[in-house]
C-alpha positions in Angstrom: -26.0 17.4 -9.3 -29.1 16.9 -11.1 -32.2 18.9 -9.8 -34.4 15.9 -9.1 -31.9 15.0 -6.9 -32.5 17.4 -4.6 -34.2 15.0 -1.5 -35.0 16.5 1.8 -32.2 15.1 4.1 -32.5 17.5 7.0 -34.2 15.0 9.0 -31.8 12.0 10.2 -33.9 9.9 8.6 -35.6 9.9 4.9 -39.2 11.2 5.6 -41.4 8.2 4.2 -44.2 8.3 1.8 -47.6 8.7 3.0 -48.5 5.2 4.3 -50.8 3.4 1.9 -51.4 0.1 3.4 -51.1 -1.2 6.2 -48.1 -3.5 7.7 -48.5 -7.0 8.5 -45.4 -9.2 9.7 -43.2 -6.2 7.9 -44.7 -6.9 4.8 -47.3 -4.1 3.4 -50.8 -5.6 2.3 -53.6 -3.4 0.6 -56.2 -2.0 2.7 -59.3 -2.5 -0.1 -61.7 -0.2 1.3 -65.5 -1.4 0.6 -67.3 1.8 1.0 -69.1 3.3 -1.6 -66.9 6.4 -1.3 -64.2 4.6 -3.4 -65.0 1.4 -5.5 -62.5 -1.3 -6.3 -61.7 0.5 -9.4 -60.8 3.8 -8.4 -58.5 2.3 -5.8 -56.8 0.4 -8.1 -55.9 3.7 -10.2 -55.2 5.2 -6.6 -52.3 2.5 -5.8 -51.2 2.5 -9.3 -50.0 5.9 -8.9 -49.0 5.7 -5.7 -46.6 2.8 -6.5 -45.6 4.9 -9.4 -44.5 7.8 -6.8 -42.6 5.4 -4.9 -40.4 3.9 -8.0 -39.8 7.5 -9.0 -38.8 8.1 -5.5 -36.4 5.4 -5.4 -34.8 6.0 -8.9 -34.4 9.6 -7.4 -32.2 8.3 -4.7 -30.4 5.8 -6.4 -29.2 8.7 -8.5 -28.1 10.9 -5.7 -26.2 7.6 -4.4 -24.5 7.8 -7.4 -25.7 4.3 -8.7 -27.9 2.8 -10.5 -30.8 0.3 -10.2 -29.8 -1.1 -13.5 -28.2 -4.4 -13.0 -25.3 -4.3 -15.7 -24.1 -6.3 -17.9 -23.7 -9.7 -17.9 -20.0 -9.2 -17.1 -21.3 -7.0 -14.5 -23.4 -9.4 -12.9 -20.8 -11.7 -13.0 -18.0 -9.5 -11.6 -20.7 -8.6 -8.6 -21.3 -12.2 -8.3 -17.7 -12.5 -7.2 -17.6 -9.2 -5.6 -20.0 -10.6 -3.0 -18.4 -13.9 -2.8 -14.8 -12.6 -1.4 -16.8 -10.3 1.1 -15.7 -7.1 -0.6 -17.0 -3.4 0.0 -14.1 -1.4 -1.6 -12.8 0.5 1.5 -9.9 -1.4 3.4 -10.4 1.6 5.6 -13.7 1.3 6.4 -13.7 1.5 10.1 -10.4 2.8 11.2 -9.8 5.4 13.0 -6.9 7.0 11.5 -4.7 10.1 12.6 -5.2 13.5 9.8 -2.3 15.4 8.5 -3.7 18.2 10.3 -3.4 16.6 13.6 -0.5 18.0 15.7 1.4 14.7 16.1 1.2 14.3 12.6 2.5 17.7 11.4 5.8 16.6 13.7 5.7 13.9 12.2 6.4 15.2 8.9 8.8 17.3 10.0 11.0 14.5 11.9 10.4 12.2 8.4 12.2 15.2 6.0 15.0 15.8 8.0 18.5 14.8 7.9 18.7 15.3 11.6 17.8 11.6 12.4 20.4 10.2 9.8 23.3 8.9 11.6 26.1 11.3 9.2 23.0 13.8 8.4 23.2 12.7 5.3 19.4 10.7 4.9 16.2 11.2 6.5 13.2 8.9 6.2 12.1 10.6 3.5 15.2 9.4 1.1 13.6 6.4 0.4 9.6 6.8 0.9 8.6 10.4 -0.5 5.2 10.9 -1.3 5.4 12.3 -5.0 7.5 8.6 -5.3 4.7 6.2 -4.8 5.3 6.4 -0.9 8.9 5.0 -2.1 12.0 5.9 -3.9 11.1 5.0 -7.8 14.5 2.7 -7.5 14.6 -1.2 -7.7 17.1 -1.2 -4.8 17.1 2.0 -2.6 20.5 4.2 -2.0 20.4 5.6 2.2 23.8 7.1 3.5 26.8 8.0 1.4 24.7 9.4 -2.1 26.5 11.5 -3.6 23.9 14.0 -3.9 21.9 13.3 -0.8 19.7 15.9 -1.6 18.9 14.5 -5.3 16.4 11.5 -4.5 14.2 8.8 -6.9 16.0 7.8 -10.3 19.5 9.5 -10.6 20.3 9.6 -7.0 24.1 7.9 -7.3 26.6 6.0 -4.9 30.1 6.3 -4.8 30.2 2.0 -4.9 28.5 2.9 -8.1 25.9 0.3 -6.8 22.1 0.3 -5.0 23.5 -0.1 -1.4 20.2 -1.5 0.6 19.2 -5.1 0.0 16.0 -4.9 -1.0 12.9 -2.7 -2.3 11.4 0.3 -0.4 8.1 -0.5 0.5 5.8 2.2 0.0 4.4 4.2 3.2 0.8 4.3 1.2 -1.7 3.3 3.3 0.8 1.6 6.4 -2.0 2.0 8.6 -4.0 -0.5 6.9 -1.6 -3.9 7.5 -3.2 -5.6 10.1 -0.3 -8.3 11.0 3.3 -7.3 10.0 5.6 -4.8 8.2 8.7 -5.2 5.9 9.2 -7.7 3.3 9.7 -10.3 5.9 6.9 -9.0 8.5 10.1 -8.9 11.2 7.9 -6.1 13.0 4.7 -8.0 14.1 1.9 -8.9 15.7 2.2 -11.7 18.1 -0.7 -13.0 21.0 -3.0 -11.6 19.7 -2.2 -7.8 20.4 1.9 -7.7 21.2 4.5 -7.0 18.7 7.3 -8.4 18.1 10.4 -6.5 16.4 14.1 -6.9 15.7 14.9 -6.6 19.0 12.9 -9.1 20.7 13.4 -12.9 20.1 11.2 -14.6 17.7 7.7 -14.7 18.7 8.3 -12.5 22.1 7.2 -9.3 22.5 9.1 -5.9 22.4 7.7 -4.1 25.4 9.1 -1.3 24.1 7.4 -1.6 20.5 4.7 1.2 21.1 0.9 1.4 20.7 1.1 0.5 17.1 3.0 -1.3 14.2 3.9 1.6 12.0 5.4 3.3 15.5 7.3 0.1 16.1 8.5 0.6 12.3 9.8 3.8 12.8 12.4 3.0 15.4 14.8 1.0 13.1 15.4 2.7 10.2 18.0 4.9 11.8 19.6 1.8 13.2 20.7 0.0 10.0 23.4 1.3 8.7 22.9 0.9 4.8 19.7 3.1 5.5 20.5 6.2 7.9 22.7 5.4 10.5 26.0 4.9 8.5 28.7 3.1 9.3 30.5 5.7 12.2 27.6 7.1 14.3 27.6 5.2 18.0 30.0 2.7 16.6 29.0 -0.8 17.4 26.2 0.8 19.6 23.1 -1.0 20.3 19.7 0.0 18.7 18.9 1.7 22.3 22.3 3.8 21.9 21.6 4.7 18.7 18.1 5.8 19.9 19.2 8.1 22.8 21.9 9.5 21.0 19.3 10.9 18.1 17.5 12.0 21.5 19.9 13.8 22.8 21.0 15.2 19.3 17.3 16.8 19.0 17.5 18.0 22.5 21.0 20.1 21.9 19.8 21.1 18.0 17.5 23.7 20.4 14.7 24.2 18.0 12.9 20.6 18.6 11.9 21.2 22.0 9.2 23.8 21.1 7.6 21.4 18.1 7.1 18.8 20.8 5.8 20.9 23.0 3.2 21.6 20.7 2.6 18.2 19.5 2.6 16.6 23.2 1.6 19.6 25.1 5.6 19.5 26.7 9.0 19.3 25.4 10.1 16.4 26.2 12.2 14.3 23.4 12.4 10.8 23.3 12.7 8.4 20.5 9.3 7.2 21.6 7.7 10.5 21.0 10.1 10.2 18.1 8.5 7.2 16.9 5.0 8.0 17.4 4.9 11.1 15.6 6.5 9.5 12.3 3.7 6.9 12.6 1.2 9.5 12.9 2.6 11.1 9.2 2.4 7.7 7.9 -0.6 6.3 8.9 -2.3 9.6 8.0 -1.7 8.6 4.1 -4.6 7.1 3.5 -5.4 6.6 -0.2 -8.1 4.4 -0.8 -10.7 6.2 -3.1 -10.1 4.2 -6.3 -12.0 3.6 -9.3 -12.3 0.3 -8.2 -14.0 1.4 -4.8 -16.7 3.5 -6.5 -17.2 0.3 -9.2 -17.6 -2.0 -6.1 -20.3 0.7 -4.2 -22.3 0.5 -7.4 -21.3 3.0 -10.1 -20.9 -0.1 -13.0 -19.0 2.8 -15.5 -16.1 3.6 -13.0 -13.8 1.0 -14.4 -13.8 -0.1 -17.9 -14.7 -3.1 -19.9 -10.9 -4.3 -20.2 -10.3 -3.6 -16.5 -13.3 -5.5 -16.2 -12.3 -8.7 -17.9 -8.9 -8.4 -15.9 -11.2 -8.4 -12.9 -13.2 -11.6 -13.9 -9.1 -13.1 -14.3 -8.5 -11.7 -11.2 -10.8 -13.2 -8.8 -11.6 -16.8 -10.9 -10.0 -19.5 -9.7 -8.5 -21.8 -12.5 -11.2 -24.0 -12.3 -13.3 -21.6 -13.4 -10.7 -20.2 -16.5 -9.4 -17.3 -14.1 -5.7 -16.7 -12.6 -6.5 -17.0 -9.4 -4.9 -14.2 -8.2 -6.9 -13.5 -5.1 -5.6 -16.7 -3.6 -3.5 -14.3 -2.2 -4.3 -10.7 -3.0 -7.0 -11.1 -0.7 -9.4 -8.3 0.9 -10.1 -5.3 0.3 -6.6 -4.6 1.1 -5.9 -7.2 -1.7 -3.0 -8.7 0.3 -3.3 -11.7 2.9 -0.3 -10.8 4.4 1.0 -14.1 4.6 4.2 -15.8 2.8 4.9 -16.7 -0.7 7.8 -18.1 -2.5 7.3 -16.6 -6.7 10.3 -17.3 -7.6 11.3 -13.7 -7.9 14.9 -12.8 -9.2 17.8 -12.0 -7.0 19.8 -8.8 -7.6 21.5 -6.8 -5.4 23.6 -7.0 -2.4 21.4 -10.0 -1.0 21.2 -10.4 3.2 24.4 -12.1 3.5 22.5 -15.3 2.8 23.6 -18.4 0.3 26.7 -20.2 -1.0 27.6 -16.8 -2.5 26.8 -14.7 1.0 24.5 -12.4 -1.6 21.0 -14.6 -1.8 17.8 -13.4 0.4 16.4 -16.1 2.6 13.3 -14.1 3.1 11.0 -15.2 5.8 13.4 -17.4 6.9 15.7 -15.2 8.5 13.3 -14.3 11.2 11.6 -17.8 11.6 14.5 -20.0 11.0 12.5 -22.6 9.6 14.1 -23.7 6.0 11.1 -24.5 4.5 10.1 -20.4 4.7 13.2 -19.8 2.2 12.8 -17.4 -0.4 9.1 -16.2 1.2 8.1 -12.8 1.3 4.9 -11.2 2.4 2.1 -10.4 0.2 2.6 -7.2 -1.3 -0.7 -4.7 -1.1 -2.2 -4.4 -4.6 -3.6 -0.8 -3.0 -2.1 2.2 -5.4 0.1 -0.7 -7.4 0.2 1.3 -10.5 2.5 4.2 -9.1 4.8 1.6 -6.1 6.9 0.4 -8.6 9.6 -1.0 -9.3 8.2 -4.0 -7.9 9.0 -7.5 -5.6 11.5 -7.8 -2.8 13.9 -6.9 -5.0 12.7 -4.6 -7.5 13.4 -6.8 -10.2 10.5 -5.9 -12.5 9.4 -1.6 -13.2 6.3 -2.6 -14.8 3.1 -4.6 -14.1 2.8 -6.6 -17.3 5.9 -8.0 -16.4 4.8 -8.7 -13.0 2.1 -10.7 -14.4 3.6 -12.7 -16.7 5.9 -14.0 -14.5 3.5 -14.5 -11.7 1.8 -16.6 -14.3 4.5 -18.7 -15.5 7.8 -17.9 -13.0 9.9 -20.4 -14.3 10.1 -19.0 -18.0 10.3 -15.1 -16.3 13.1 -16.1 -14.3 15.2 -18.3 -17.7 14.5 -15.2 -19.9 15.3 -12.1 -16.8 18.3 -10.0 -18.1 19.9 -8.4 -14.4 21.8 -6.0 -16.3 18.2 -4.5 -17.5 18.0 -2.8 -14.0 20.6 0.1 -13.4 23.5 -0.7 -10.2 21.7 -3.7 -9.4 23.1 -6.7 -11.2 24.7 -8.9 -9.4 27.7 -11.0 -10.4 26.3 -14.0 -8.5 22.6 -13.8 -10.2 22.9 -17.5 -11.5 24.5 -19.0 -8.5 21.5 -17.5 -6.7 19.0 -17.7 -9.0 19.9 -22.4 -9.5 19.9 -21.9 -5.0 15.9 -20.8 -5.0 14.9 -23.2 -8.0 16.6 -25.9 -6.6 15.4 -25.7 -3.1 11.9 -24.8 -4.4 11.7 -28.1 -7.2 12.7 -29.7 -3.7 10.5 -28.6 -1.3 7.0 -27.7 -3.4 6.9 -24.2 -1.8 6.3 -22.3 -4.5 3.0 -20.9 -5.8 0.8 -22.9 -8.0 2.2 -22.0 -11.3 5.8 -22.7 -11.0 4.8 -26.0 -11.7 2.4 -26.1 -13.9 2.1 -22.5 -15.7 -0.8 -20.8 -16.6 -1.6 -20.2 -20.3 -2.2 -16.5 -21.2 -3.0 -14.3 -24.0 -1.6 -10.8 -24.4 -4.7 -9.5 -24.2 -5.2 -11.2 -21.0 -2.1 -10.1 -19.8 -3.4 -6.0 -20.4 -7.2 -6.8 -18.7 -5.3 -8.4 -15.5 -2.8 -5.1 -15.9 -6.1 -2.4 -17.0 -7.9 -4.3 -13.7 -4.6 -3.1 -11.6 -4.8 0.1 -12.2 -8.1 1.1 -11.0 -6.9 0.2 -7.4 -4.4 3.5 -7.3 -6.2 6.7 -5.8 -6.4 9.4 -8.4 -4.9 11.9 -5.4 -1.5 10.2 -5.2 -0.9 11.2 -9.2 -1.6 15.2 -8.2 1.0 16.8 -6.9 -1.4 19.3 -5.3 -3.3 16.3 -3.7 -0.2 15.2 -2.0 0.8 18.6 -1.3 -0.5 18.1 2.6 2.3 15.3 3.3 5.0 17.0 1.6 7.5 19.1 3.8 7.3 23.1 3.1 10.5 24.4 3.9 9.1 27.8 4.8 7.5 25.9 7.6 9.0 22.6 8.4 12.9 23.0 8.0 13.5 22.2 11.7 17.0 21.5 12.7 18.1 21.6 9.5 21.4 20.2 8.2 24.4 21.8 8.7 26.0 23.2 5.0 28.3 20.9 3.7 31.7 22.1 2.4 30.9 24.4 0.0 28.5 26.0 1.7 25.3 25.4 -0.1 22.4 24.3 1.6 19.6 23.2 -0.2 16.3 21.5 0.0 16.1 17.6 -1.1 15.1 17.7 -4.9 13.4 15.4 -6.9 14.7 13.4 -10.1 11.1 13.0 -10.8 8.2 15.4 -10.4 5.2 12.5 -10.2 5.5 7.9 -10.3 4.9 7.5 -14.0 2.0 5.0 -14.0 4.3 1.5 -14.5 2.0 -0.8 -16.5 3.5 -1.1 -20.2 1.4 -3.3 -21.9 1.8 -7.0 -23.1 4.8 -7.1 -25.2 6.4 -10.9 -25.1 4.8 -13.4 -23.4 
């Protein structure tokens, strides 16, 4: 920090200059003094300098702040023009009271996410699909729960027997969960309903789960281990119910022996039940909070934290058409730059699908929890937050880098014609042009899809890497450093709590990673 800005803070408030003038209606007016002490020209001098305090004053602080009284560019202005116009500040945060990976709860939480113990055949844990170093996710289009044949070995590489990605659709990342302020999954079938309830898989449409817990992401964390693709496997409390499944992970912790102690420390007695469960794997998640982008600091005032390209993107980002933009923020809204509600892109189907279709391998989308046609082949906004490391991305994780993304949010029909499904590894699907003439057709039909699947929305490859350099100032430096992350990763010294059993030949070893840190996925224009 520069030496002028050293400003007196230990008072609560900024100790003010030595009044001047007088205040009238809040608005200071010169007091002219007529005695022949001081004439009318030596007061002017007096003010002169004492107006030439205060601007250095200001400057000072404005330079502490870590901004700057100069106005910017004209792209500047414009970008702040629009800045103030969708209400933004730069923190999605801002406001929340949110659980620290140093609280209790939270440390227990971490533990539970890393550990095979809650996988149905032992062979998965939460953390198979959403590690930290991974984006929050699995780096894979289509994630890979029970039955890897390394279960230990997770992110690109990690291998099923089928020889195929086994869950139906992309692993969300668990970056900044805390923040969603209406639903979770793809298809938001954990939400909020009345105003304060939530509803989950198993309650009815629209009813609440009284068993959901205080918060979304603790409602979340009770179904995982329930699906079988994911962790419960296809043998544990055979054609149980979710509650079955539930107490029997209960009473699995309970027997392991070595639980009862961690949740005596996190809830003060040593009690286990999948709500305790529940809560403290929502208490790890909605501790990773990474929201201190460059974007943030450009948007608090510091006009060189993003550069000119990312700038230009910006402009794109937030015009509407009418005004020569993209119009993206039609829907990647907020600060949060989602507004969590349900649009149809047009994205390609791979994979095993939800059972849905002529074929039995399409994904309805939103419609499977509504049941309402016309909410076919909807999904939830994504978050923009962190988007250059939560790749690959849509429902389906048909694209593994952003330019892609854009392109074909700016012209879907033409991305969807010219998609190759054999370009993404164990996730091409036999059925991809069955599925693929099922959405166009119903969408051509019903007018549900976004704006430019009708009427596309010429681009430039250079306008395709501003929209892409824009992007990439909303990831947090912290979750590209390993050592940053470091906090929400497991240390086996300290958190290997019940750990696995060996398998057959003996070994026993700790989950490793394919690889180290997300590559940043935003390859530049290459074909429009």
């Amino acid at each position: 920090m520069h030496d002028y800005c050293h400003i007196d803070i230990s008072s609560p408030k900024i100790q003010p200059l030595e009044p001047f003038a007088p205040r009238i209606s809040g608005r200071a007016r010169p007091s002219y003094d007529k005695s022949p002490v001081l004439g009318f020209g030596a007061l002017k001098v007096s003010l002169m300098r004492r107006w030439l305090v205060l601007v250095l004053f200001l400057h000072a602080v404005a330079a502490c702040n870590g901004s700057s009284l100069d106005p910017g560019s004209e792209i500047d202005q414009a970008l702040r023009r629009l800045i103030r116009a969708n209400g933004l500040t730069g923190d999605p945060a801002a406001g929340l009271e949110l659980p620290s990976i140093d609280d209790p709860v939270a440390v227990l939480g971490r533990k539970l996410f890393f550990s095979k113990s809650l996988g149905g055949d032992r062979d998965s844990a939460c953390v198979s699909c959403h590690h930290p170093t991974l984006g929050g996710g699995d780096a894979l289009a289509l994630s890979i729960g029970v039955g890897a044949e390394d279960p230990d070995l997770l992110g690109p590489g990690r291998a099923h027997p089928d020889g195929e990605l086994t869950v139906p659709r992309n692993a969300p990342t668990i970056f900044n969960l805390a923040l969603w302020e209406t639903g979770l999954f793809w298809d938001s079938r954990v939400e909020i309903v009345d105003g304060s309830d939530i509803r989950t898989p198993d309650s009815d449409y629209g009813a609440a789960d009284p068993e959901a817990g205080d918060t979304m992401s603790a409602a979340q964390a009770r179904f995982p281990v329930t699906f079988a693709d994911e962790m419960r496997g296809f043998e544990f409390v055979l054609d149980g119910t979710n509650a079955e499944v539930h107490t029997a992970l209960e009473l699995r912790l309970m027997e392991d022996g070595s639980w009862s102690p961690e949740f005596e420390v996190a809830f003060g007695s040593s009690e286990i039940t999948y709500a305790r469960i529940a809560a403290a794997i929502a208490a790890y998640e909605d501790s990773q909070v990474f929201t201190d982008t460059p974007w943030r600091a450009y948007v608090q005032g510091d006009n060189d934290a993003i550069g000119e390209p990312a700038k230009r993107g910006a402009l794109l980002f937030f015009r509407s058409t009418e005004d020569g933009g993209a119009n993206c923020a039609s829907c990647h809204s907020g600060d949060f730059f989602t507004d969590e509600d349900f649009h149809s892109i047009c994205a390609p189907q791979i994979g095993r699908g939800k059972g849905d279709g002529f074929k039995g391998t399409n994904d309805f989308g939103r419609a499977r929890e509504t049941g309402d046609r016309n909410d076919r082949f909807s999904f939830r906004t994504p978050t923009l937050s962190n988007v250059s490391v939560t790749g690959p991305y849509l429902h389906s994780g048909a694209y593994d880098n952003l330019a892609d993304v854009v392109r074909h949010h700016l012209d879907p029909q033409a991305a969807i014609e010219r998609f190759d499904p054999t370009s993404v590894p164990l996730a091409a699907s036999d059925d991809f042009a069955r599925n693929t003439q099922e959405m166009l057709d119903f969408l051509e039909v019903s007018g549900r899809a976004i704006e430019f699947f009708e009427a596309p929305l010429a681009h430039t490859h250079g306008q395709v890497d501003d929209l892409v350099a824009f992007l990439e100032t909303l990831t947090d430096p912290c979750v590209l450093d390993w050592a940053c992350l470091a906090p929400w990763v497991a240390d086996p010294s300290t958190d290997d709590v019940g750990r696995t059993p060996p398998d057959r030949c003996g070994s026993r070893r700790k989950p490793s990673l394919s690889a180290e840190l997300p590559r940043v996925r935003s390859d530049r224009a290459m074909s429009a």
